[in-house]
N, C-alpha and C positions, 0 to 999 in steps of 0.2 A: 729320340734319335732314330733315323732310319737307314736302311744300310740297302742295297743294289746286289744282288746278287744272279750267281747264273742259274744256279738248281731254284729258286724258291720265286724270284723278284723282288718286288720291296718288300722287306721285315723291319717289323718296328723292333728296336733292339731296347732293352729294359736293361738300365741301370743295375737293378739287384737281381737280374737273372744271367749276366758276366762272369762269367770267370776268368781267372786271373791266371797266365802262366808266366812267371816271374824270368824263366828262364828260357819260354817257348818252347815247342817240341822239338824236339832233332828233326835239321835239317831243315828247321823254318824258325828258326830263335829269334825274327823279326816281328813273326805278329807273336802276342800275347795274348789278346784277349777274345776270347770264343765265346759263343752259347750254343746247347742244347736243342736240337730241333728231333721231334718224333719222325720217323722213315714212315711210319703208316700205322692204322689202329691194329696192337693185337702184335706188331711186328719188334723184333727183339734188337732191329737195328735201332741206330740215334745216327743223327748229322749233328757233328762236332764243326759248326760253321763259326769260322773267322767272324770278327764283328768288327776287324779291320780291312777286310780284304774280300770282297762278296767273290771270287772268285774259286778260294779257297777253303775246302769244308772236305772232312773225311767221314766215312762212314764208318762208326765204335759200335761194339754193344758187350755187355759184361761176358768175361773168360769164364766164366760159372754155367754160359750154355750149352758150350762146347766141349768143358773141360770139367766136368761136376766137381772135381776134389782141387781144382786149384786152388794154389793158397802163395803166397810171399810175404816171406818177411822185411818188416818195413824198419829201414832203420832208422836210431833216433835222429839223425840230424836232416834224414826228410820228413821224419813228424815237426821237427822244430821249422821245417821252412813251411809247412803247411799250414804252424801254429796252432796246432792241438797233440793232446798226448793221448786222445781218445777214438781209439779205433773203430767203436760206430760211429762216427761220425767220417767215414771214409765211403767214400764209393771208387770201386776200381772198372775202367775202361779200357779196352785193347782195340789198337787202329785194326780195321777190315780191308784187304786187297781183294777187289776183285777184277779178275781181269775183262778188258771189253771182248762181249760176245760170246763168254764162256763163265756165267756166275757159277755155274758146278763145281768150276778150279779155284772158286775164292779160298780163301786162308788170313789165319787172325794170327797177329802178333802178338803172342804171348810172354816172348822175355821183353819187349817194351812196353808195360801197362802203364796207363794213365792212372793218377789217383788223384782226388776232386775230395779237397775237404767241402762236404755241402751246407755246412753254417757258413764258412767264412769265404767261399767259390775260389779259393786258392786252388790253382794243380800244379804237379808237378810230372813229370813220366820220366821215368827210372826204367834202369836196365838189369835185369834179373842177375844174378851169376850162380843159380845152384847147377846149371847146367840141364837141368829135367824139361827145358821150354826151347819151342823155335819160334822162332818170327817169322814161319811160313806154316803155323799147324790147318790142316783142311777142316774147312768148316762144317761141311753135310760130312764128309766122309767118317771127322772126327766128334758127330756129334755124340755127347754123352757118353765118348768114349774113354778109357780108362786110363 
C-alpha cells in the first residue's frame, strides 16, 4: 500500500510497521492508524505520520531528551488496552509544537505522552495527572533540564 503525502510524497506503508491507535489521539480520534518516519540521521525527532491521511503527521521524539528523569505511571487498564503487562516492551513518545519561523520556541507535550507497545504496534496517549508536566515544556531551553 502506498500513501500521498505533503512532507514525504509517496511512502510505501508496511502492514507490520502500523500502529494501531484504537482510540486516536486527541483531537483527531478519526485517524488511527500511523507509522514511524525518521526526521533525519543522528536527529532525536520522528514524523508520527497518519497512514490514513498524508496530510497529517506530527513531529514526537522521546520526553527522556528533554526531560532526563521523566517517568509516568502507567495504569493497569492502559497496559491491558495495549495488551501487555510488560513494561519493556513500551516506548513512550510526546507530540513536538513548533511554531512556524521560530523552532527556538518549540515545546513538547509532556502530560500527553504517547505509549506504543512495540511487539504488538498498539498506542494509546494518555493524560498525565501528577501535575509535575506541561504540554508546553521548551525544548532547547529545557534540555536536560531538571
Amino acid at each position: 500500500m502506498e500513501l500521498q503525502t505533503v512532507r514525504f510524497g509517496t511512502i510505501p506503508i508496511q502492514e507490520d510497521k502500523v500502529i494501531s491507535f484504537p482510540k486516536g489521539i486527541l483531537g483527531f480520534t478519526w485517524n488511527k492508524n500511523y507509522i514511524l518516519l525518521p526526521h533525519g540521521e543522528n536527529s532525536p525527532f520522528l514524523w508520527l505520520q497518519s497512514a490514513e491521511d498524508g496530510d497529517l503527521a506530527f513531529v514526537v521524539m522521546s520526553p527522556t531528551y528533554v526531560k532526563t528523569d521523566y517517568t509516568i505511571d502507567i495504569e493497569q487498564d492502559v497496559l491491558d488496552e495495549l495488551g501487555t503487562d510488560q513494561t519493556e516492551d513500551l516506548e513512550i513518545l510526546c507530540i513536538v509544537s513548533i511554531p512556524q519561523g521560530k523552532p527556538e520556541d518549540m515545546t513538547i507535550n509532556l502530560l500527553g505522552p504517547i505509549i506504543i507497545n512495540a511487539r504488538s504496534r498498539c498506542a494509546v496517549q494518555v493524560i498525565t495527572d501528577t501535575g509535575k508536566y506541561s504540554h508546553r515544556y521548551p525544548v532547547l531551553a529545557g534540555k536536560n533540564a531538571g
